[in-house]
N, C-alpha and C positions, 0 to 999 in steps of 0.2 A: 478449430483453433482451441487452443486448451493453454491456460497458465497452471503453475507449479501450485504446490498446495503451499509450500512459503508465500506466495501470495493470497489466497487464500486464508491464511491465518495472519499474514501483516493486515490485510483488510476488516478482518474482524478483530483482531485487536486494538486497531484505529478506533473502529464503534467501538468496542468496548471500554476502551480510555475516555472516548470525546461523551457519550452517554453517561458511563457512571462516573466516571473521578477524572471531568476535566482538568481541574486547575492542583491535586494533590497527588502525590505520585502513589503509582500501584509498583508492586512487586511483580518479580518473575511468577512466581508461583500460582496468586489469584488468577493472573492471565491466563500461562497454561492448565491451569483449571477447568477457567471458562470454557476452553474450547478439547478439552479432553487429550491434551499433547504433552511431550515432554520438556520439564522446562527447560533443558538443555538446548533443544531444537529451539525451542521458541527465544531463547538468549541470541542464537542466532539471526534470528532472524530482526528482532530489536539492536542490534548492532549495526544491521544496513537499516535500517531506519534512521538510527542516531548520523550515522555517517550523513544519509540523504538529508538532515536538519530537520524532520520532521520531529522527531523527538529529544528526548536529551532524558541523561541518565542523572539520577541523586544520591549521591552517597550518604552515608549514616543511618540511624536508628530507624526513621524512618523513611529509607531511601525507596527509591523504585526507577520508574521512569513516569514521566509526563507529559505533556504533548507542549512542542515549543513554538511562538510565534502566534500568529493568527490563524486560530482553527476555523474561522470560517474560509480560509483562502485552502486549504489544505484537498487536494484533489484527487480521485480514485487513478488518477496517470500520475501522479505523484507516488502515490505508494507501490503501484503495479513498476513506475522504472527505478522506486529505489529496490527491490527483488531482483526483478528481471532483469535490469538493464535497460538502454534503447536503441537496442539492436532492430532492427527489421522483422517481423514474423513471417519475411516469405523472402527465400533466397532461388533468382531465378537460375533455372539449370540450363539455360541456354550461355548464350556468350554475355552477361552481364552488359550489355548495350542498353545503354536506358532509351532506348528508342525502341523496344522488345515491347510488343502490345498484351501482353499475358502483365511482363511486372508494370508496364504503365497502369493495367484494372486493377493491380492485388495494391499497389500502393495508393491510388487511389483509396482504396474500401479501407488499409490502413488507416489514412490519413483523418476519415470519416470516422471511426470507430476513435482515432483516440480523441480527437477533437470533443466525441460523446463523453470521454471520459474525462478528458480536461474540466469541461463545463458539469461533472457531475460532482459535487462536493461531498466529503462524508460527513461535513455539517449537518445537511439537509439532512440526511438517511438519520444518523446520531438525535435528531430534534422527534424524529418518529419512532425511536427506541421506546419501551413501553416502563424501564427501569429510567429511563432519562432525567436527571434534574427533577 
């Protein structure tokens, strides 16, 4: 199973928001700094963020983006389906019958894995950042 590397870099630039500059906005640039990308790319990809309400953008002198809402509620399945989507990661090639015991197990372990992700906060991870607060 593999997600896109937009995920990838929404994920770490979640931590990198919620660690260094929760509550003041960061620019494109510092971001894709941080993680060695271009800020063009990474514009996009804070655009499905803002859309998801995880963040939110500020204009002016000293605009950026910032994290909106309550960042302790803010969950690693939260920013994997504002990228991704929440489409299914396993499409069975038989007859699409949900009575098909191959996607009855794959949905299953689905179900399980994002659950793990639901209950994983970037809070938590952000509080163990070593630049954090």
């Amino acid at each position: 199973m593999k997600y896109s590397k937009a995920t990838n870099y929404a994920l770490h630039t979640m931590l990198y928001m919620m660690a260094i500059s929760p509550d003041k906005p960061v620019g494109v640039q510092p971001l894709a700094d941080a993680q060695k990308v271009s800020p063009t790319y990474l514009s996009k990809i804070l655009t499905k963020l803002v859309k998801a309400g995880l963040i939110e953008s500020a204009s002016g002198a000293n605009g950026g983006y910032r994290l909106r809402g309550r960042q302790e509620d803010i969950s690693f399945l939260d920013i994997i389906h504002a990228v991704e989507g929440t489409a299914s990661l396993f499409e069975c090639c038989g007859s699409g019958d949900s009575r098909c015991l191959i996607h009855q197990e794959m949905l299953s372990a689905e179900q399980a894995m994002e659950e793990k992700l639901r209950n994983t906060k970037i809070y938590e991870i952000a509080q163990k950042h070593p630049m954090s607060r």
